[in-house]
N, C-alpha and C positions, 0 to 999 in steps of 0.2 A: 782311406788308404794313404800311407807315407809316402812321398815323394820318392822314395829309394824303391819301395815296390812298384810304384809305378814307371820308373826308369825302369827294373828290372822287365817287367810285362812288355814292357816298348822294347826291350833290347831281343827278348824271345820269337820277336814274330816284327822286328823293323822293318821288314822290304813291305809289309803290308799294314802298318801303320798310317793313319789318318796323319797328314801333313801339318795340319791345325793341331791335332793332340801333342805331335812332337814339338811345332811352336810353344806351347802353350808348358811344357815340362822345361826348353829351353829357355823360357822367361822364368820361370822358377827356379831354374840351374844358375841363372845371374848372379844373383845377389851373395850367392856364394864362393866365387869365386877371389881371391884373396888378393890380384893387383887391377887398380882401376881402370889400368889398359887396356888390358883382358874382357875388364866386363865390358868396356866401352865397343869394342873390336864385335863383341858377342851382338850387342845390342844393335850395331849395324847388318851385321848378318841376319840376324832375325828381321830387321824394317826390309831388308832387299827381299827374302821370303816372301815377307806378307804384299810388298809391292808387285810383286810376280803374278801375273793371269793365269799361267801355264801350272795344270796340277803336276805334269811329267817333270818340267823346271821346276816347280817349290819342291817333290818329293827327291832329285838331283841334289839343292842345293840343302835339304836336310840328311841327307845321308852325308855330304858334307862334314856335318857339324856332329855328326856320330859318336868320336873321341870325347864329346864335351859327357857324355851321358859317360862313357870308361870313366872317366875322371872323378866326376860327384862319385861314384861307385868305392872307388880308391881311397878318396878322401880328400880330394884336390890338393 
C-alpha cells in the first residue's frame, strides 16, 4: 500500500487510529518535507510522542500533528 493510501485510511477513521501507526506514517511524512526546519520541528514532536506513557496524551499530541497528513496529501 502507498503511503498516500495509507494517509488517506488514517485520515477516514483518525479519532480511532492506533497512535503507533500514526507515528510510524509521521516518520515517513519526514523526509518529505521540503525545509530542514520543518522536518527537524516534526522529528521532535514525534520523540515527545513516543516519550509519552499516556495513550490519551500520545493520541492528544497526534491529532496535533493531523495538518502534517493534509499536507503530504496536497503535495507539501
Amino acid at each position: 500500500m502507498s503511503l498516500e493510501n495509507k494517509i488517506k485510511q488514517i485520515l477516514n477513521n483518525f479519532d480511532n487510529a492506533e497512535s503507533e501507526l500514526i507515528i510510524e506514517i509521521l516518520t515517513l511524512i519526514q523526509p518529505h518535507l521540503k525545509s530542514a526546519i520543518t522536518r527537524d520541528y516534526l522529528k521532535g514532536k514525534i520523540q515527545a510522542i513516543t516519550d509519552t506513557h499516556s495513550d490519551i496524551e500520545k493520541k492528544k499530541l497526534c491529532t496535533d500533528l493531523r495538518p502534517y497528513f493534509d499536507w503530504y496529501l496536497q503535495g507539501i
